[in-house]
N, C-alpha and C positions, 0 to 999 in steps of 0.2 A: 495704132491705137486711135489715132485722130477718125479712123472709117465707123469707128462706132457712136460718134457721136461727139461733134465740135465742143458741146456743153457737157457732155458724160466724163463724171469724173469716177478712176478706176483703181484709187489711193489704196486700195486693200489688194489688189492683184500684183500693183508695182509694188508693193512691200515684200508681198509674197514672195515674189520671185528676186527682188533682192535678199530675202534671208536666203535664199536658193542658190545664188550666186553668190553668196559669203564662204558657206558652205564650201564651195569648188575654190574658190580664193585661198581659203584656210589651208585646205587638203595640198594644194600646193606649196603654202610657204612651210608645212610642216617638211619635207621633201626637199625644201631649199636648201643648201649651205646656210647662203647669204641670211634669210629669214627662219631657220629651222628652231635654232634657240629663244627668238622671239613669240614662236606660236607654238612651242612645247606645252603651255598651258593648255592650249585647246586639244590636248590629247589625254585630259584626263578621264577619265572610265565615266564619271557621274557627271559630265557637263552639262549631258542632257536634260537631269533633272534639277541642277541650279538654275538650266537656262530658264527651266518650267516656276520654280522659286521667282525667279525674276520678274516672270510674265506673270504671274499669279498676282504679285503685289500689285503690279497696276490694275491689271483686268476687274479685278477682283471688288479694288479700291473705287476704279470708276462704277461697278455695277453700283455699290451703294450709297457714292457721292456725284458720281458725276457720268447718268446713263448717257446722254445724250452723244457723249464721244465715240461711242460704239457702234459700229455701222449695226442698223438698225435686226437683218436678220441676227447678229449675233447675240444682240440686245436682248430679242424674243428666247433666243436659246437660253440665254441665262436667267429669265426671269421665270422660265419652264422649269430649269432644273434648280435655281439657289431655291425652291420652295417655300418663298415668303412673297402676301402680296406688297403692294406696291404701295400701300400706308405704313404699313410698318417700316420697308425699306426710307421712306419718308421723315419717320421717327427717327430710325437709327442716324441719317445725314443729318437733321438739324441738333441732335445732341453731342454729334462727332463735330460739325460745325461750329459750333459756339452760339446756336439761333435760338430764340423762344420755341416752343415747344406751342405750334399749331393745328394738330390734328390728334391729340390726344382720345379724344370723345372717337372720333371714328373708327380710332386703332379699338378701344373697349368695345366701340357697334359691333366691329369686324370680329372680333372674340365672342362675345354674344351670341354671334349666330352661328358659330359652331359649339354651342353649350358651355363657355368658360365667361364669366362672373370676376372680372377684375377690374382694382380701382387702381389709376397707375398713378405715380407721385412726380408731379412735372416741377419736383425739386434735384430728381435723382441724379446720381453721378453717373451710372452706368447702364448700359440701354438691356440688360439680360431679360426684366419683365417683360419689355417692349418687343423682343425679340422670340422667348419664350413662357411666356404668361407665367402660370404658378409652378410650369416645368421646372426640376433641376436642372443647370446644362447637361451633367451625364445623360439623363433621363429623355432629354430633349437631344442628345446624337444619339442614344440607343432609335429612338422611333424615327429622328428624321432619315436615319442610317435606310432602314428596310422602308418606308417612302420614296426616299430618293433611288434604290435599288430597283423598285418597282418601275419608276420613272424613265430608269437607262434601260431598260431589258428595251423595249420599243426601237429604240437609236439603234443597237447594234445588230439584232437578229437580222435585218437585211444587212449588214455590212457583211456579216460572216456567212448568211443563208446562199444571199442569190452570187458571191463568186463558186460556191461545193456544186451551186445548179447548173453554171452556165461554163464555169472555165475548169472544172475539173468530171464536165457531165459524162467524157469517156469511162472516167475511173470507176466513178459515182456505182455502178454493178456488177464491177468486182470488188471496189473496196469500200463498201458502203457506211459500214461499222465506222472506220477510219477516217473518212475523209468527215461525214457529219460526227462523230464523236471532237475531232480536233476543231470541226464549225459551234461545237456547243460549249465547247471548254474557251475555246478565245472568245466567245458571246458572254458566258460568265466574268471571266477575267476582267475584260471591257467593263463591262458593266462595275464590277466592282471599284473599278480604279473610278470611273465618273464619278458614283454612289459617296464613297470614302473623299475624295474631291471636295466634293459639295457639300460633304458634312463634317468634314475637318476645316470648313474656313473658317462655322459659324463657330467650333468647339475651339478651336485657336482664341479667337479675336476674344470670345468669353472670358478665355482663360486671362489672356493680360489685362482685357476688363477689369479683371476680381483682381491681379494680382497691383496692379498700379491704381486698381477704384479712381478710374476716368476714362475719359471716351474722347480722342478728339483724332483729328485725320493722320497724325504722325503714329499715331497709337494703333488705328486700322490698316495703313500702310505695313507694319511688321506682324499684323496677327495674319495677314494673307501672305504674307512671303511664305513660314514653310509648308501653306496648303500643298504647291507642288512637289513635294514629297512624295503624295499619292501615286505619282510616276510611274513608282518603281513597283509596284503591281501590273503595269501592263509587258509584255514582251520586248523585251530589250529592242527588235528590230523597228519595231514603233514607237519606241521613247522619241527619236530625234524630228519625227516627223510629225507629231502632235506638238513638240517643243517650237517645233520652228513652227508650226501655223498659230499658237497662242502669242508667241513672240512678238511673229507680226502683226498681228491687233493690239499686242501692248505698243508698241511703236505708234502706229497710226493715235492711239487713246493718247499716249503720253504724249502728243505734240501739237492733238485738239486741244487738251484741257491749257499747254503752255499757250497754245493764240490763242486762247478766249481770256485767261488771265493778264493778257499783254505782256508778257514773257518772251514769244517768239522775236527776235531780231527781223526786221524788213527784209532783209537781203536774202531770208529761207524764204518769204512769202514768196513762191512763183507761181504765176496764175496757173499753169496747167506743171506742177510739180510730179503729178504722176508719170508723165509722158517721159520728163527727165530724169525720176527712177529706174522709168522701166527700163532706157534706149540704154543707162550705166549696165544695168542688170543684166540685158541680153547681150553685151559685149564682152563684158566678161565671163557671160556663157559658152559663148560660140569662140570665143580666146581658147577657154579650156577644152572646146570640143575640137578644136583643129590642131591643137601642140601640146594639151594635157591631158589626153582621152584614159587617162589610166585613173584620173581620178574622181570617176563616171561611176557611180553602181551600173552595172552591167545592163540591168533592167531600164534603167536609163537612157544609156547608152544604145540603145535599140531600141529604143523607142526615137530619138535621134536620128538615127541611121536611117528608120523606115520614114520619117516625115521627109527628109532630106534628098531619100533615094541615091543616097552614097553608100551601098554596103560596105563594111569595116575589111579589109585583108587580114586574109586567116590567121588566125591566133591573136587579135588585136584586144578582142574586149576582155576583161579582169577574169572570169570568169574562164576565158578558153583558154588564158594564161595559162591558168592555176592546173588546170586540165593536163593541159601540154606537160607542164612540172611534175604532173604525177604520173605522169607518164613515160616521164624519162627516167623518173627516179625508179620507178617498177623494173623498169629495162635495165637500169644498171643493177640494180640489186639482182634480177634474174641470171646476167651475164656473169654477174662475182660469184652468184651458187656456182654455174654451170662451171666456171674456173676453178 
C-alpha cells in the first residue's frame, strides 16, 4: 500500500476489505464448536438488511449534518440522488442542530426560481416546509418517488447492460430474449430499490418530524435507520454486498465525525491507520484462503486461485463440492432402482 503513495491515505479501501474479511471470520466461527453459539446470530436470514439499517443511520445522518466525513466521491453520489440542493440540506442541519436559522431568504430564492412563492417561519419546529415547500409529505414522496426513479435508471443500465454484452456475448444469439430480458428486469429492480431508498429517508425523518413536532440529530439519526429497508427489493444475492460497501463508509463517517468532535481516544490516532487495517484484513484473508477455503463463495475463490496461480485440487472449491454430491447421490439412487 505504502507503493502508492507515502502521503495517500486509502481509509475506504482498508475498510472495505476489512468488512470483507469479517465476513470470512464470521463464516468460520459459525462452523466452530468452540465459537458456533456465539456467532449463531450472524446466521440470521435479514442481517443483511439491519446491517443496511445500521449503515443507513449514519450515512444518511452525515449526508445532512455532517458531509464533510464522506469521502468526497461518495458525497457527490448522495447529493445526485438525495435530490435536495445544498441550502436546503443547510436549513435542515442548522434546525436539527439547535443553530439560528441563516439562510432562510436563499432557501425562498432557491424555491422562487422554480415557480414556488413561500414565506418560511424561522420560528418553526419542524424542517417539513424547508424540505418540501407547500408540498404534503405524501405528495412530496409521490413526486420525489418517480424523480429519484428517473435518476437511478442512468447508474444501473450499464451495470446490467455491458456484463449481457461482454460476459454472456456467446449466448447473447441464441438466447437473446433471456439473457436482456433478466438485464432489464434487475435494471428495474436496481433502480427501484435506490429510487425507494432515497425517498423513504425523507418520508421517515418527516414522519417523526410530525409525530414528536421537533427536529434535532437524535431525532434524524432514527428516521434514517429504517431507510435501509429498501433492501429487500433488490435480489437477495446482492443484499450482503451493497450492505457491506455502505457499512463500510458508515464506519470510516462514524469515526471522522468522533475525531472532529474530540471523542476519538489518542491511542486509535495512527498516522497511516489504513495500512494497519489493511495488513489485519489480508491476513485474515489469506488465513482463510490457505486452511478455510470452504468458506470462499466459489467465484471468489477463483478469482484467488488465478491471481495466485495455485489452481485448487479437484473438487476443492464449494461449487464442485456440491457438484460431486449430486452426483453421487444420482448414482446411488440409480444403483437402488437397478437393485
Amino acid at each position: 500500500m505504502l507503493l502508492t503513495g507515502h502521503k495517500t491515505q486509502h481509509t475506504s479501501l482498508a475498510i472495505y476489505i476489512l468488512m470483507r474479511a469479517s465476513v470470512l471470520a464470521s463464516r468460520c466461527g459459525i462452523k466452530s464448536k468452540r465459537f458456533g453459539n456465539i456467532c449463531k446470530p450472524l446466521t440470521w436470514s435479514h442481517g443483511d438488511i439491519f446491517l443496511m439499517c445500521l449503515s443507513s443511520s449514519q450515512i444518511l445522518s452525515a449526508y445532512i449534518l455532517k458531509q464533510e466525513s464522506l469521502p468526497p466521491s461518495y458525497k457527490s453520489f448522495l447529493n445526485k440522488h438525495g435530490g435536495k440542493d445544498v441550502v436546503i440540506l443547510e436549513g435542515v442541519k442548522q434546525i436539527a442542530s439547535g443553530l439560528p436559522f441563516t439562510n432562510l431568504g436563499l432557501i425562498e430564492k432557491y424555491y422562487k426560481s422554480a415557480g414556488i412563492d413561500i414565506k418560511l417561519d424561522p420560528n418553526m419546529k419542524v424542517p417539513c416546509s424547508i424540505i418540501h415547500a407547500n408540498q404534503s409529505c405524501t405528495g412530496h414522496g409521490i413526486s420525489f418517488l418517480l424523480q429519484a426513479y428517473a435518476r437511478a435508471l442512468p447508474v444501473y443500465i450499464p451495470v446490467y447492460l455491458v456484463p449481457a454484452l461482454i460476459v454472456h456475448r456467446e449466448n447473447l444469439s441464441n438466447r437473446p430474449y433471456t439473457i436482456l430480458g433478466k438485464s432489464i428486469l434487475g435494471t428495474a429492480r436496481s433502480s427501484l430499490f435506490l429510487s425507494v431508498y432515497c425517498t423513504s429517508a425523507w418520508l421517515w425523518t418527516c414522519l417523526l418530524f410530525r409525530i414528536f413536532k421537533r427536529c434535532n440529530i437524535p431525532m434524524v439519526a432514527a428516521g434514517t435507520f429504517p431507510t435501509g429497508m429498501a433492501l429487500a427489493i433488490e435480489k437477495k444475492s446482492r443484499r450482503m454486498e451493497i450492505s457491506l460497501y455502505c457499512f463500510a463508509r458508515a464506519i470510516e463517517s462514524f469515526f471522522t465525525c468522533l475525531d472532529d468532535v474530540g471523542y476519538l481516544p489518542q491511542s486509535l490516532k495512527i498516522k497511516r491507520i489504513d495500512i494497519a487495517v489493511f495488513s489485519l484484513s489480508t491476513a485474515i484473508i489469506m488465513h482463510c484462503y490457505a486452511q478455510e477455503r470452504d468458506v470462499f463463495r466459489s467465484k471468489y475463490l477463483n478469482v484467488l486461485d488465478w491471481v495466485f496461480g495455485v489452481p485448487p485440487p479437484p473438487c476443492e472449491t464449494p461449487r464442485c463440492k456440491k457438484d460431486e454430491i449430486d452426483t453421487s447421490e444420482a448414482f446411488t439412487f440409480g444403483a437402488t432402482k437397478i437393485a
